[in-house]
Backbone atoms as SQL, in Angstrom:
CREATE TABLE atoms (id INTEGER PRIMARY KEY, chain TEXT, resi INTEGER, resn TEXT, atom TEXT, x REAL, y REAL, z REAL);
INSERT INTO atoms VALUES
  (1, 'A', 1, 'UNK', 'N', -58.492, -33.051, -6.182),
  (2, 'A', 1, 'UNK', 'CA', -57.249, -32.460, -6.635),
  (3, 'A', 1, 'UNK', 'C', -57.450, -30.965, -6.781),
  (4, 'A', 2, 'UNK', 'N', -56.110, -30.299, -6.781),
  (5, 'A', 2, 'UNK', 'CA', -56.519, -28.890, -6.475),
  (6, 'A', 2, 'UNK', 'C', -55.368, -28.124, -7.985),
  (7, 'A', 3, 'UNK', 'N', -57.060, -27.954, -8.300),
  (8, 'A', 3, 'UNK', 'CA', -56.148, -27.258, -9.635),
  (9, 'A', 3, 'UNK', 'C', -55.424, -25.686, -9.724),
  (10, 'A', 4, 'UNK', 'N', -56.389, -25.069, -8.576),
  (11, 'A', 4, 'UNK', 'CA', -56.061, -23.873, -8.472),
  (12, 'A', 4, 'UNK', 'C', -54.187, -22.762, -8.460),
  (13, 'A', 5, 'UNK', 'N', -53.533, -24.113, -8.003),
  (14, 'A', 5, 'UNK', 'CA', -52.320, -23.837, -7.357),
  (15, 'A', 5, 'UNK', 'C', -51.707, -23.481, -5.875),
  (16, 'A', 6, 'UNK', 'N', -53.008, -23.445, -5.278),
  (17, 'A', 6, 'UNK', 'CA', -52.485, -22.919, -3.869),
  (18, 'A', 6, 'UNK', 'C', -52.671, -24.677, -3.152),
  (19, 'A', 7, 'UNK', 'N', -52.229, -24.803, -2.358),
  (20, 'A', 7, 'UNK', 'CA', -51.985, -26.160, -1.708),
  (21, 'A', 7, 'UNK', 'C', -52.563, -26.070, -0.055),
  (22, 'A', 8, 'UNK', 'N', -53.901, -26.401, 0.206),
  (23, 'A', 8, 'UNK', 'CA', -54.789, -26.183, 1.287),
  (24, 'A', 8, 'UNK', 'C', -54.254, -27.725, 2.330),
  (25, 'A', 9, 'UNK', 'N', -54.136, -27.159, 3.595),
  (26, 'A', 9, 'UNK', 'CA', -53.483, -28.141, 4.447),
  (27, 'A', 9, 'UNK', 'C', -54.918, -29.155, 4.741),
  (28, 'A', 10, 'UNK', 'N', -54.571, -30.269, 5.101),
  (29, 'A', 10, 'UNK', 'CA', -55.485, -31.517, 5.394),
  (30, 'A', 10, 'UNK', 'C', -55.226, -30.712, 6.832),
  (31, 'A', 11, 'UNK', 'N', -56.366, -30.716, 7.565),
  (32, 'A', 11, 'UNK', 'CA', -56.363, -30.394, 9.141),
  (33, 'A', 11, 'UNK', 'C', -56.850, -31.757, 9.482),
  (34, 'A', 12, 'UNK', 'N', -57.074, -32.569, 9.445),
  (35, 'A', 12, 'UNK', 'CA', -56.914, -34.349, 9.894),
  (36, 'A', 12, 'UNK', 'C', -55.860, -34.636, 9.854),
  (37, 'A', 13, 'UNK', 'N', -54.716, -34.247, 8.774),
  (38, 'A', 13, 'UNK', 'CA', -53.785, -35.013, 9.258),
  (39, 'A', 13, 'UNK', 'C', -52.560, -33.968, 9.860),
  (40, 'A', 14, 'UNK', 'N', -52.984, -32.761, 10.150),
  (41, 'A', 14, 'UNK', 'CA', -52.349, -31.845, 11.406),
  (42, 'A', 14, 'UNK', 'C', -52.363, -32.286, 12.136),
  (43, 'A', 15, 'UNK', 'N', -53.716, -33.175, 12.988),
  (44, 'A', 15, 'UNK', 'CA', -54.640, -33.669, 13.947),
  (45, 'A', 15, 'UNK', 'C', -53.493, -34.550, 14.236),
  (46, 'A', 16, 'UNK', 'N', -53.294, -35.387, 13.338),
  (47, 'A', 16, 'UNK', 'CA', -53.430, -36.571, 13.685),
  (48, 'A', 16, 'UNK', 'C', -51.377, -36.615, 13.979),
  (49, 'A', 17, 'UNK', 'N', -50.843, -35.889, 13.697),
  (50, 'A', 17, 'UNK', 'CA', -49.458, -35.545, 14.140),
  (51, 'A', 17, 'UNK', 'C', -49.590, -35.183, 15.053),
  (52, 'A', 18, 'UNK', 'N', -50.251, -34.331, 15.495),
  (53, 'A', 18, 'UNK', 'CA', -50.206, -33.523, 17.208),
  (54, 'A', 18, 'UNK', 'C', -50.248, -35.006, 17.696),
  (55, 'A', 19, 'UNK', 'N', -51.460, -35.509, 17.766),
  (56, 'A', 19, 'UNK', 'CA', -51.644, -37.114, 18.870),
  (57, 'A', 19, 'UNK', 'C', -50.450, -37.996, 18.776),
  (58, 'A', 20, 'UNK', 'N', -49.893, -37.942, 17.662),
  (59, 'A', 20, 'UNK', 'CA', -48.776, -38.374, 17.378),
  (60, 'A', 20, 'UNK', 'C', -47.725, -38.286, 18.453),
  (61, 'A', 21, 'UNK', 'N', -47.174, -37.423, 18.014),
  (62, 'A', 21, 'UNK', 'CA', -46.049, -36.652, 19.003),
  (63, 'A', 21, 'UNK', 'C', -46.631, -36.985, 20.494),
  (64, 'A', 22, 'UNK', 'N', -45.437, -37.494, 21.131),
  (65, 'A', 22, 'UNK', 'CA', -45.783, -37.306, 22.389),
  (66, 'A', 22, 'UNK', 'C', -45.567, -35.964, 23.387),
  (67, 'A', 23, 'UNK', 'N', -45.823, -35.670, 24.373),
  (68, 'A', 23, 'UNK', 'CA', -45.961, -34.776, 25.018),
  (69, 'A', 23, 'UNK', 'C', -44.342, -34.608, 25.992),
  (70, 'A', 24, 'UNK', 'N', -43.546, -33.785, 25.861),
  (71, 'A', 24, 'UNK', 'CA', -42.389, -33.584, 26.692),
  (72, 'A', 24, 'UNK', 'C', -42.368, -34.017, 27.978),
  (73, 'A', 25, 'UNK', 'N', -41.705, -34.922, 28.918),
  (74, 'A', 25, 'UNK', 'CA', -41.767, -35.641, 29.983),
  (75, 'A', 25, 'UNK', 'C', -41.522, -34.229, 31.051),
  (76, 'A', 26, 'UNK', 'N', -42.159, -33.818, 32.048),
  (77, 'A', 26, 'UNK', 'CA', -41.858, -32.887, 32.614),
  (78, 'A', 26, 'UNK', 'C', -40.853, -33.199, 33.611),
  (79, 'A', 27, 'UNK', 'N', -40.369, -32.055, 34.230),
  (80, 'A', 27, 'UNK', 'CA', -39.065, -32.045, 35.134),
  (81, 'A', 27, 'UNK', 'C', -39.271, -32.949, 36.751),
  (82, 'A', 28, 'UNK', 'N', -40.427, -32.849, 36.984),
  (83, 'A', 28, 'UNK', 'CA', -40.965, -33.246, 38.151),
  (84, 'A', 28, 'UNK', 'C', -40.799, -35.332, 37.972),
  (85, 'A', 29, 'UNK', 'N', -41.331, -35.084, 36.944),
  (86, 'A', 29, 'UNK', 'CA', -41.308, -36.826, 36.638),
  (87, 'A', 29, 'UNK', 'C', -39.735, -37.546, 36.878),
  (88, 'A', 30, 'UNK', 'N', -38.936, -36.597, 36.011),
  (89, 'A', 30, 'UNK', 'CA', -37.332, -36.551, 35.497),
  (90, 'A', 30, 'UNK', 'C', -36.599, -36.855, 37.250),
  (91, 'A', 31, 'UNK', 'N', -37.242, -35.975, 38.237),
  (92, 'A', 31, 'UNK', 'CA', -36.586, -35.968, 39.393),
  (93, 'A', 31, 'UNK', 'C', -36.871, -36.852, 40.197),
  (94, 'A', 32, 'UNK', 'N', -38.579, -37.391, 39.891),
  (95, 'A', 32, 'UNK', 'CA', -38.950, -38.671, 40.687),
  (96, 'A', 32, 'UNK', 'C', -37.963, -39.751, 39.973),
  (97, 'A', 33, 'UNK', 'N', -37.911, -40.186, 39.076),
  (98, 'A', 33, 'UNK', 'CA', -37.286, -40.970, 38.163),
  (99, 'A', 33, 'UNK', 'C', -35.695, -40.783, 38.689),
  (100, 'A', 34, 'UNK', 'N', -35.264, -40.300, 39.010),
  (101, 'A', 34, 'UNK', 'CA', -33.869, -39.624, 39.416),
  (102, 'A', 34, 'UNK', 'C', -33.815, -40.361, 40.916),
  (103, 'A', 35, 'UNK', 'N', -34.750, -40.214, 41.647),
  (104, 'A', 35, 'UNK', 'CA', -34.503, -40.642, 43.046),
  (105, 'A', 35, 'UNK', 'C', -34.549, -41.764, 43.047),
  (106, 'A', 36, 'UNK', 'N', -35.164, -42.916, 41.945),
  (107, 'A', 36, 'UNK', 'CA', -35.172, -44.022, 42.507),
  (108, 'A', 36, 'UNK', 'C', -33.985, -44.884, 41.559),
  (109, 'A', 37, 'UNK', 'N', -33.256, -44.208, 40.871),
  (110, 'A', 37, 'UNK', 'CA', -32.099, -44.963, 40.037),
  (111, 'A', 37, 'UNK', 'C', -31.163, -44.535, 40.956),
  (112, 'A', 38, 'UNK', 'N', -30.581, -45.921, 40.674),
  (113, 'A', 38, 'UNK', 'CA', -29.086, -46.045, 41.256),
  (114, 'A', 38, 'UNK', 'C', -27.735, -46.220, 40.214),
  (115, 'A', 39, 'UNK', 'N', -27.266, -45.049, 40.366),
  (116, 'A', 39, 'UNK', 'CA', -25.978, -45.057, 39.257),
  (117, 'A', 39, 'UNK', 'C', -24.921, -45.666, 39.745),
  (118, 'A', 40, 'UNK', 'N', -24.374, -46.144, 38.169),
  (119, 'A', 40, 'UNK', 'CA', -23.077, -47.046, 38.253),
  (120, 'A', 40, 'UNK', 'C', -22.098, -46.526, 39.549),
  (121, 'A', 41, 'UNK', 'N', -21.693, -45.386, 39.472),
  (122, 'A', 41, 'UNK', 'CA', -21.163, -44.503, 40.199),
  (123, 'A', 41, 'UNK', 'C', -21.667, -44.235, 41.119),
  (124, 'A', 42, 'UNK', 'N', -21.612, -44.769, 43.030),
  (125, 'A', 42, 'UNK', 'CA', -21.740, -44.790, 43.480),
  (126, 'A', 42, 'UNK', 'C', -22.009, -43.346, 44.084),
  (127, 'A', 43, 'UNK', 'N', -22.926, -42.420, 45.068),
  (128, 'A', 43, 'UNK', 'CA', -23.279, -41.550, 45.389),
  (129, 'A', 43, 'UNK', 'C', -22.551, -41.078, 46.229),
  (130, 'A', 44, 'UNK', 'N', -21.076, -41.675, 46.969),
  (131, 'A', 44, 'UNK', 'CA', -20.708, -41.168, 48.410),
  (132, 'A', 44, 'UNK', 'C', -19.102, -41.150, 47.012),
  (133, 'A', 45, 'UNK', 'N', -19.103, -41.928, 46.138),
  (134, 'A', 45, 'UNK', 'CA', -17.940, -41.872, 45.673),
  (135, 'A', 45, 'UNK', 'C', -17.778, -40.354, 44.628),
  (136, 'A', 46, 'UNK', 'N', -19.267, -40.252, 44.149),
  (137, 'A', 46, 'UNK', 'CA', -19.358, -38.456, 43.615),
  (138, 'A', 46, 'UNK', 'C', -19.527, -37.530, 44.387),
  (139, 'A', 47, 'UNK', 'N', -20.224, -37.778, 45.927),
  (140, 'A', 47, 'UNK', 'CA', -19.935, -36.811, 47.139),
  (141, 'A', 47, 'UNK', 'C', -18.596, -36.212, 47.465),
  (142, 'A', 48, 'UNK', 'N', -18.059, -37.386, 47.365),
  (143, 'A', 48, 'UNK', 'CA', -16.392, -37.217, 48.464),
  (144, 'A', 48, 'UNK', 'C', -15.476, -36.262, 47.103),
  (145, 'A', 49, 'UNK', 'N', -16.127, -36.600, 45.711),
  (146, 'A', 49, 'UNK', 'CA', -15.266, -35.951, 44.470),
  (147, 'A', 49, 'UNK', 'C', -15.598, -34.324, 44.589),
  (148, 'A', 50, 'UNK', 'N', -16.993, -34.068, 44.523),
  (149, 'A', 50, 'UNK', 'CA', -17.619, -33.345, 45.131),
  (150, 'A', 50, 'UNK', 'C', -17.547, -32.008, 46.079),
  (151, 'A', 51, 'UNK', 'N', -16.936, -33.006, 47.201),
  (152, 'A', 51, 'UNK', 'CA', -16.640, -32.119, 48.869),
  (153, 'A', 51, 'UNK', 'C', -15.349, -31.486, 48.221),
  (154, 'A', 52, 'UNK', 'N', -14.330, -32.853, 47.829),
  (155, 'A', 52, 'UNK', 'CA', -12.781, -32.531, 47.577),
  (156, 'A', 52, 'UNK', 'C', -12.606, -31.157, 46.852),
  (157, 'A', 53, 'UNK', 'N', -13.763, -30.758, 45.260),
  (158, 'A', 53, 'UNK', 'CA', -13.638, -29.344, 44.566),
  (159, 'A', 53, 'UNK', 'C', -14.299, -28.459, 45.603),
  (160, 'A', 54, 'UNK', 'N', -15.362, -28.443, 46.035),
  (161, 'A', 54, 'UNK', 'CA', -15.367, -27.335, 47.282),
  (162, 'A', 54, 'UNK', 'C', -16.867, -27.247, 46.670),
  (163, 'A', 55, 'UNK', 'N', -17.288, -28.350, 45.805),
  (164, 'A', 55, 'UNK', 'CA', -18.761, -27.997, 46.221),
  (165, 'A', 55, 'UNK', 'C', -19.798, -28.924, 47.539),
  (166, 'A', 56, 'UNK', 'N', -20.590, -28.005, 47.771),
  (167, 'A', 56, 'UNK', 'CA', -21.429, -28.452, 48.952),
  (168, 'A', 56, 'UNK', 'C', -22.737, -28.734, 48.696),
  (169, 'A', 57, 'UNK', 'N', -22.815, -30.799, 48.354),
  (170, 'A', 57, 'UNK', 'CA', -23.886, -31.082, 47.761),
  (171, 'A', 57, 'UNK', 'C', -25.401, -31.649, 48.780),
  (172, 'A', 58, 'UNK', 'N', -26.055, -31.009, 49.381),
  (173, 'A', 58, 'UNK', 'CA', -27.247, -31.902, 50.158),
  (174, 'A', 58, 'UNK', 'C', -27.951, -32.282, 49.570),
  (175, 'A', 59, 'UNK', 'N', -28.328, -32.118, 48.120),
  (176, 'A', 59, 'UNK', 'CA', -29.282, -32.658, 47.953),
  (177, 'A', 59, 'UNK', 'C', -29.072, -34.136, 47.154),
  (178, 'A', 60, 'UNK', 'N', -29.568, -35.139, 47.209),
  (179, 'A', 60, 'UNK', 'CA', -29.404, -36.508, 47.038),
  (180, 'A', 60, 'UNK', 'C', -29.321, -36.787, 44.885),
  (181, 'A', 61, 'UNK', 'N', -30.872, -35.583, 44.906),
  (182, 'A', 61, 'UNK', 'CA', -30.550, -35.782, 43.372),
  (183, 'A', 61, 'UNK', 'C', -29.776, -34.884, 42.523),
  (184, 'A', 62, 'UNK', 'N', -29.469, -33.987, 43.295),
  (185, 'A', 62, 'UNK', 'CA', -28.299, -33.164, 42.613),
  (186, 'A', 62, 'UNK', 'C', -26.926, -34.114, 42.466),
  (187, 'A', 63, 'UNK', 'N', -26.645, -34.984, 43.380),
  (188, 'A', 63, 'UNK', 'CA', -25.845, -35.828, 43.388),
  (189, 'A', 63, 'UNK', 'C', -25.863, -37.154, 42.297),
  (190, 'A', 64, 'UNK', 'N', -26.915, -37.729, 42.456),
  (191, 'A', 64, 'UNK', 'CA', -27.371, -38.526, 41.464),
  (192, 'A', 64, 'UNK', 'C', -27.170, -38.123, 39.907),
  (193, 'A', 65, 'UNK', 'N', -27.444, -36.900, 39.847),
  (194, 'A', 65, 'UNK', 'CA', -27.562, -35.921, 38.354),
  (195, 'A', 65, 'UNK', 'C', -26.241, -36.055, 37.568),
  (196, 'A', 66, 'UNK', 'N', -25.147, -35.268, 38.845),
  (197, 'A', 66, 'UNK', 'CA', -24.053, -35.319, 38.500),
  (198, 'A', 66, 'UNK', 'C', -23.150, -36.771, 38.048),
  (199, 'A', 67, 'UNK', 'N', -23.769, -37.824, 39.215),
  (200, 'A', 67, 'UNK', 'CA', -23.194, -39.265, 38.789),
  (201, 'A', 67, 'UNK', 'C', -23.314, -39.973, 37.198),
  (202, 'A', 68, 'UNK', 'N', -25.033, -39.565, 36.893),
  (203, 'A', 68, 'UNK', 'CA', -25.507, -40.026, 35.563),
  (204, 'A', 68, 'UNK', 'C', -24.180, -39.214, 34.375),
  (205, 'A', 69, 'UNK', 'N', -24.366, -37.770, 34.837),
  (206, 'A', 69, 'UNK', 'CA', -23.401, -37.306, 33.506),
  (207, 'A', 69, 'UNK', 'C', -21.872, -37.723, 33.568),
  (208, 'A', 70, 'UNK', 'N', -21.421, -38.140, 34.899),
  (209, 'A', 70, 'UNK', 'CA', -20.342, -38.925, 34.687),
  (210, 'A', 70, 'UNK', 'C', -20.036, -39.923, 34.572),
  (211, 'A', 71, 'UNK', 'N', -21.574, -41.129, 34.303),
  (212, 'A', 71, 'UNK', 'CA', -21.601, -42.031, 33.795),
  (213, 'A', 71, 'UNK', 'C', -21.745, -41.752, 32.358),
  (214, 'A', 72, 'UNK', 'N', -22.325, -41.024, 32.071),
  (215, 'A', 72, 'UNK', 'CA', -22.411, -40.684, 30.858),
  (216, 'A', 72, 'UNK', 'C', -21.026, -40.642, 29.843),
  (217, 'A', 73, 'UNK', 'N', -20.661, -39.251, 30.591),
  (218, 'A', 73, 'UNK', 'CA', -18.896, -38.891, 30.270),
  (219, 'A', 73, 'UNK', 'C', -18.025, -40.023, 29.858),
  (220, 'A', 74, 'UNK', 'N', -17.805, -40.902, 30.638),
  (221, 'A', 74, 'UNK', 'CA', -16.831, -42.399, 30.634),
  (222, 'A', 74, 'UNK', 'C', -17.472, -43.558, 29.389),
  (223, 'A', 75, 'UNK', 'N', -18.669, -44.091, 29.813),
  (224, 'A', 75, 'UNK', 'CA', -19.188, -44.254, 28.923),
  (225, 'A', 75, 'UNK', 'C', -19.055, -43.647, 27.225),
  (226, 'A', 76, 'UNK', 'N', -19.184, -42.515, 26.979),
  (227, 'A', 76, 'UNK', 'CA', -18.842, -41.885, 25.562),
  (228, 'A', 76, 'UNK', 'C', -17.841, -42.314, 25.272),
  (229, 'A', 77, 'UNK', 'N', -16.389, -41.823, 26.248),
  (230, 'A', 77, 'UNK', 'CA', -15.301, -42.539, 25.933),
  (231, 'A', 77, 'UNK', 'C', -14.741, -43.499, 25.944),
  (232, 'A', 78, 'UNK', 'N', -15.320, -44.395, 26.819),
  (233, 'A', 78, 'UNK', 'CA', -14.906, -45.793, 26.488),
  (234, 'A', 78, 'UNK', 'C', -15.797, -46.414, 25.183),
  (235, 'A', 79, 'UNK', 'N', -16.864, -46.032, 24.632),
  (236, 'A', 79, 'UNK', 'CA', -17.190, -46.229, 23.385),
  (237, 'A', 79, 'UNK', 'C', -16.436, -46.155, 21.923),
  (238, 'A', 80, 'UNK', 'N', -15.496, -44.594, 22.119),
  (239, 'A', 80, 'UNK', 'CA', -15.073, -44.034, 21.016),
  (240, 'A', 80, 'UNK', 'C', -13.605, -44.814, 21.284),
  (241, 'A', 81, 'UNK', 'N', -13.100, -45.594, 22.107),
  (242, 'A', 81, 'UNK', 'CA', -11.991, -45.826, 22.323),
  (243, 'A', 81, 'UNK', 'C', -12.126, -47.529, 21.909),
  (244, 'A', 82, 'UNK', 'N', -13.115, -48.131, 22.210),
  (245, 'A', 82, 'UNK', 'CA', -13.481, -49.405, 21.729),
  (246, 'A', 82, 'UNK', 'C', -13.622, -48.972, 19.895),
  (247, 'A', 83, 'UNK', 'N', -13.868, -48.002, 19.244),
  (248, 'A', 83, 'UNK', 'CA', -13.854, -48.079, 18.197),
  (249, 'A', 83, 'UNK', 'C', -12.654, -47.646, 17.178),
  (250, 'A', 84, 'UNK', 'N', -11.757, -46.889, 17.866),
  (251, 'A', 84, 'UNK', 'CA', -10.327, -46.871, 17.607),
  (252, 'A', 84, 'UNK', 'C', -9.847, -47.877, 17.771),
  (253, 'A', 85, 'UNK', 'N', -10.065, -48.859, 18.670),
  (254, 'A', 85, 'UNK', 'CA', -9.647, -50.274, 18.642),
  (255, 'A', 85, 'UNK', 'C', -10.249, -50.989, 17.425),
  (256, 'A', 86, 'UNK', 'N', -11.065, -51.012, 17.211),
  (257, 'A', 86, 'UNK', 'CA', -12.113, -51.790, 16.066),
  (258, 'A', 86, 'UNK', 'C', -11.610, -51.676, 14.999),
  (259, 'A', 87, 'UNK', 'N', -11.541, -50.335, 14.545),
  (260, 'A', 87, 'UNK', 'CA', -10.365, -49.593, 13.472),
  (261, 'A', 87, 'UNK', 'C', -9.327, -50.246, 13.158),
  (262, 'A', 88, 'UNK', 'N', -8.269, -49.892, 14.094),
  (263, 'A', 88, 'UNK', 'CA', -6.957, -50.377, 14.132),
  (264, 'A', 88, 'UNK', 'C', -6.371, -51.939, 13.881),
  (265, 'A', 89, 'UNK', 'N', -7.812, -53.004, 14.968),
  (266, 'A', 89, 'UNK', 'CA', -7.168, -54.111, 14.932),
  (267, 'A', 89, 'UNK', 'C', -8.239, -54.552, 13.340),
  (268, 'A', 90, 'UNK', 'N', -8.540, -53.897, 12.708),
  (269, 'A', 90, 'UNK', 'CA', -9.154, -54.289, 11.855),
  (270, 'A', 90, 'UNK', 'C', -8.452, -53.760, 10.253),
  (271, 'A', 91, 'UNK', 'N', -7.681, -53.333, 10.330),
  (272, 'A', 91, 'UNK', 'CA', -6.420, -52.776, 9.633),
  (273, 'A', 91, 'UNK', 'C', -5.067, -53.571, 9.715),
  (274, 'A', 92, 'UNK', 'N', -5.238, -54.133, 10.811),
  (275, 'A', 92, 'UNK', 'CA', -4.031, -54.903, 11.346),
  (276, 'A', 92, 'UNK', 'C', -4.229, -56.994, 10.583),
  (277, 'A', 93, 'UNK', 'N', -5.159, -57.376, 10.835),
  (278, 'A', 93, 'UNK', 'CA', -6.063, -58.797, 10.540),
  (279, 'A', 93, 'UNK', 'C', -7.412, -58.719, 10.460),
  (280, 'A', 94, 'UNK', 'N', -7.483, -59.448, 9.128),
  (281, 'A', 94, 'UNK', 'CA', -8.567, -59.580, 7.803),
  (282, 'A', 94, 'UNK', 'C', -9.636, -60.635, 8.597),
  (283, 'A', 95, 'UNK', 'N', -9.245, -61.023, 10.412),
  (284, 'A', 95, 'UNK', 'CA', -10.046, -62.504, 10.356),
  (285, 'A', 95, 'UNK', 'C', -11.016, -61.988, 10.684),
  (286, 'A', 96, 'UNK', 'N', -12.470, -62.913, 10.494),
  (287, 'A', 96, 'UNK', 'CA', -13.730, -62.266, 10.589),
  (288, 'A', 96, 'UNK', 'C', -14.227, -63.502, 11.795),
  (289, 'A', 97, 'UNK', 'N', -13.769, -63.279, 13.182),
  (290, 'A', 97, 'UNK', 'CA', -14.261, -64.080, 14.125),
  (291, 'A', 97, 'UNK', 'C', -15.420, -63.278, 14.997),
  (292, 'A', 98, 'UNK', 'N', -16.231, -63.489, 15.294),
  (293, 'A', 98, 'UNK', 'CA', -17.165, -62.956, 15.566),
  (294, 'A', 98, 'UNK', 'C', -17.052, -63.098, 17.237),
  (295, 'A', 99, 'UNK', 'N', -16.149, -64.210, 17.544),
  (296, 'A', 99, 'UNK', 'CA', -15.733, -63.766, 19.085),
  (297, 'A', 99, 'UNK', 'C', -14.431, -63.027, 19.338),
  (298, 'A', 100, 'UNK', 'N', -14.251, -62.236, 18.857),
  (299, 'A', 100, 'UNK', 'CA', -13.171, -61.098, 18.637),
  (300, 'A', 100, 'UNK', 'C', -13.132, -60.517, 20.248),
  (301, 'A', 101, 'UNK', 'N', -12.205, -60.486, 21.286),
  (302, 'A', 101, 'UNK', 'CA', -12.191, -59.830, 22.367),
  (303, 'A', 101, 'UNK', 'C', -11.219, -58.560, 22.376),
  (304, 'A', 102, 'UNK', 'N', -11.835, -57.651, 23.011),
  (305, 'A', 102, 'UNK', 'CA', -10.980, -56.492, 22.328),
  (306, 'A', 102, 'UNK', 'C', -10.474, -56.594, 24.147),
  (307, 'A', 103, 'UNK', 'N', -9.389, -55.604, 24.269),
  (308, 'A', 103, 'UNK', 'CA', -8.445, -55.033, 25.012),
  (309, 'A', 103, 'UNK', 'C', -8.199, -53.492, 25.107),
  (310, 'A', 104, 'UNK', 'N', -8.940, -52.809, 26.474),
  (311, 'A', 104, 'UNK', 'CA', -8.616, -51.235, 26.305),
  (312, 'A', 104, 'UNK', 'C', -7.416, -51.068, 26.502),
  (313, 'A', 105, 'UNK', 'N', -6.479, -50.200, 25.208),
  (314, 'A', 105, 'UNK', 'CA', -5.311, -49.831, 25.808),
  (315, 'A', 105, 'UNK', 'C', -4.974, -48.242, 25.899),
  (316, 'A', 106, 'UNK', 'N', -3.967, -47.671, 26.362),
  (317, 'A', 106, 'UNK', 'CA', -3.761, -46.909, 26.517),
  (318, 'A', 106, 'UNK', 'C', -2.777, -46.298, 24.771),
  (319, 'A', 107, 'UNK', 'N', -3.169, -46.714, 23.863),
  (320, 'A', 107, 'UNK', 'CA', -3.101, -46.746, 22.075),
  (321, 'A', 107, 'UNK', 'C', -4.695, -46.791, 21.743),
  (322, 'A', 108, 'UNK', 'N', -5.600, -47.039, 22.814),
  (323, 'A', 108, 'UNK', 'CA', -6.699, -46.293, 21.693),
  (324, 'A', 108, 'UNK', 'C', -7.870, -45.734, 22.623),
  (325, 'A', 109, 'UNK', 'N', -7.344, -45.889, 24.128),
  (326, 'A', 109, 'UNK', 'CA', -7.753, -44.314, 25.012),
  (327, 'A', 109, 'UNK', 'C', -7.185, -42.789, 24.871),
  (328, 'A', 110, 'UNK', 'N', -6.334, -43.022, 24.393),
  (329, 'A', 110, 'UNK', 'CA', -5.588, -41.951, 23.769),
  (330, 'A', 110, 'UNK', 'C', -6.172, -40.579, 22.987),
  (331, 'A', 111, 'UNK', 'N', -6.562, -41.631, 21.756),
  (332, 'A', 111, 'UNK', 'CA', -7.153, -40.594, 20.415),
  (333, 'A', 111, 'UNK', 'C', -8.591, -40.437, 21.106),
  (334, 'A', 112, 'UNK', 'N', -8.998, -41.103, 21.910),
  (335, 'A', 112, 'UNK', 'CA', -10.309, -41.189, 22.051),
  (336, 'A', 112, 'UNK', 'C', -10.647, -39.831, 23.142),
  (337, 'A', 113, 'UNK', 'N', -9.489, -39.893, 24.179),
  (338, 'A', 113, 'UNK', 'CA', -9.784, -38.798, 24.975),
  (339, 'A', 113, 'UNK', 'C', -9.526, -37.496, 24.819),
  (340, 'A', 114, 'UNK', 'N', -8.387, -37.301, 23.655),
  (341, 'A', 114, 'UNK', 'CA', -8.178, -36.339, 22.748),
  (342, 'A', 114, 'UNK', 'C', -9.158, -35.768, 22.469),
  (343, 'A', 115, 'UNK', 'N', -10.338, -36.327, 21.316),
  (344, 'A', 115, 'UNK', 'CA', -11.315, -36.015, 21.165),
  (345, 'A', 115, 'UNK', 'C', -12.522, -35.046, 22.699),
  (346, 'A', 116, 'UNK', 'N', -12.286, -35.257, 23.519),
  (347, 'A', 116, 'UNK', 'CA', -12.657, -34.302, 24.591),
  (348, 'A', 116, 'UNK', 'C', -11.751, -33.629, 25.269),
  (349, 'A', 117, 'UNK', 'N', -11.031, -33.434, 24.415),
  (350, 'A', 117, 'UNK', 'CA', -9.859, -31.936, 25.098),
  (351, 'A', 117, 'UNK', 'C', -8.791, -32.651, 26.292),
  (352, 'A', 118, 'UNK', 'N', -8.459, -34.087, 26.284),
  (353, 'A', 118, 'UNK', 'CA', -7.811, -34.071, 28.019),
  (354, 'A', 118, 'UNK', 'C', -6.774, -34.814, 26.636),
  (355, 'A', 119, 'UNK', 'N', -5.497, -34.301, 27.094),
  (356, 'A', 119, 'UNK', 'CA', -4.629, -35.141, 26.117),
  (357, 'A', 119, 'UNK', 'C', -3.762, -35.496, 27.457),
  (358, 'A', 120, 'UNK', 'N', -3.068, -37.132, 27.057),
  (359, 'A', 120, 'UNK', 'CA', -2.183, -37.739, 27.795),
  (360, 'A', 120, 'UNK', 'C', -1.179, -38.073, 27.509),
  (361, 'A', 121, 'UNK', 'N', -0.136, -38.182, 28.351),
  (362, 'A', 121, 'UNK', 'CA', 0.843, -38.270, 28.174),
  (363, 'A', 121, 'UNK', 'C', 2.001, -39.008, 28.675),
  (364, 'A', 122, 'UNK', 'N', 2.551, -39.736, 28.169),
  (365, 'A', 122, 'UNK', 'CA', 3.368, -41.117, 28.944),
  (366, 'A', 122, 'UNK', 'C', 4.312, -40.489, 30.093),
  (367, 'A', 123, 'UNK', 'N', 4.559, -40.751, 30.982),
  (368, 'A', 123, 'UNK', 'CA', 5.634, -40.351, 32.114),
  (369, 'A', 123, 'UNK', 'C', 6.978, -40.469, 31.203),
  (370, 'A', 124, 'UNK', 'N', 7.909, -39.413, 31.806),
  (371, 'A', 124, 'UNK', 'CA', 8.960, -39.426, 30.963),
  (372, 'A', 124, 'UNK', 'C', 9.938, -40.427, 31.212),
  (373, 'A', 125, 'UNK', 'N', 9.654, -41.468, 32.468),
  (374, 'A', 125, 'UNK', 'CA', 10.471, -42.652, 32.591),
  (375, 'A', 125, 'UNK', 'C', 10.299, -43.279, 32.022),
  (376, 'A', 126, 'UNK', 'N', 8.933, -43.548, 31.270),
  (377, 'A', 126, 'UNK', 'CA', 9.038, -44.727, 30.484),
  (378, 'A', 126, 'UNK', 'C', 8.753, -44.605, 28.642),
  (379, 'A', 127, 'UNK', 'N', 9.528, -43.316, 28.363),
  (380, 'A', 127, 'UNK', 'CA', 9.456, -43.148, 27.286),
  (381, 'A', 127, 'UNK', 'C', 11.123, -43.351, 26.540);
C-alpha cells in the first residue's frame, strides 16, 4: 500500500491491456474480405444505379462497398420502422403473444424515414 499519496502505475497490468486489446484489422484484409462477400444487393443492380448518377464504377469492390452501405442504409430503416410499429401496436393491445407478426406500413416507414431527412408524402389523389 502506498502511503505516500502519489499513486504508481502497475506496468503488468498496462502489459496486460495492450495484449488485451486487439490490434486494428488493416485495410488490405477489409478489401480481401470485401471481394469475397456477396451483398444482399446485387452488384449489376448498384452498377446500373451507379452508371444512371454519372458515376463510373470499374472497380468490383468499390461497388461492393457502396452495396454494403446501402445495405446498411435500408436495413437501419427498416429497423427503426419495425420499432415504431412495436410502439404503436403496443399502445394499441395489451396482448403479450409472443408470435406477434408485424406488418411494414407506410404509418411507421414514415416517422422512421423522417428520422434520415427523406420525408414522404401521400399523392394528392389519395388524400
Amino acid at each position: 500500500m502506498n502511503t505516500g499519496g502519489e499513486m504508481k502505475p502497475n506496468v503488468n497490468s498496462l502489459e496486460a491491456e495492450e495484449d488485451a486489446v486487439p490490434a486494428p484489422q488493416p485495410l488490405t484484409d477489409f478489401l480481401q474480405q470485401l471481394e469475397d462477400y456477396v451483398p444482399t444487393i446485387p452488384d449489376a443492380v448498384t452498377a446500373a444505379y451507379l452508371n444512371s448518377s454519372g458515376f463510373d464504377g470499374s472497380d468490383p469492390r468499390v461497388i461492393r462497398l457502396i452495396s454494403l452501405a446501402a445495405q446498411k442504409f435500408i436495413s437501419d430503416i427498416a429497423n427503426d420502422a419495425l420499432q415504431h410499429c412495436k410502439v404503436r401496436s403496443s399502445s394499441q393491445t395489451k396482448s403479450k403473444g409472443k408470435d406477434r407478426r408485424y406488418t411494414l406500413t407506410m404509418e411507421d416507414l414514415t416517422p422512421a424515414l423522417a428520422e434520415y431527412g427523406i420525408q414522404v408524402r401521400k399523392p394528392h389523389y389519395f388524400v
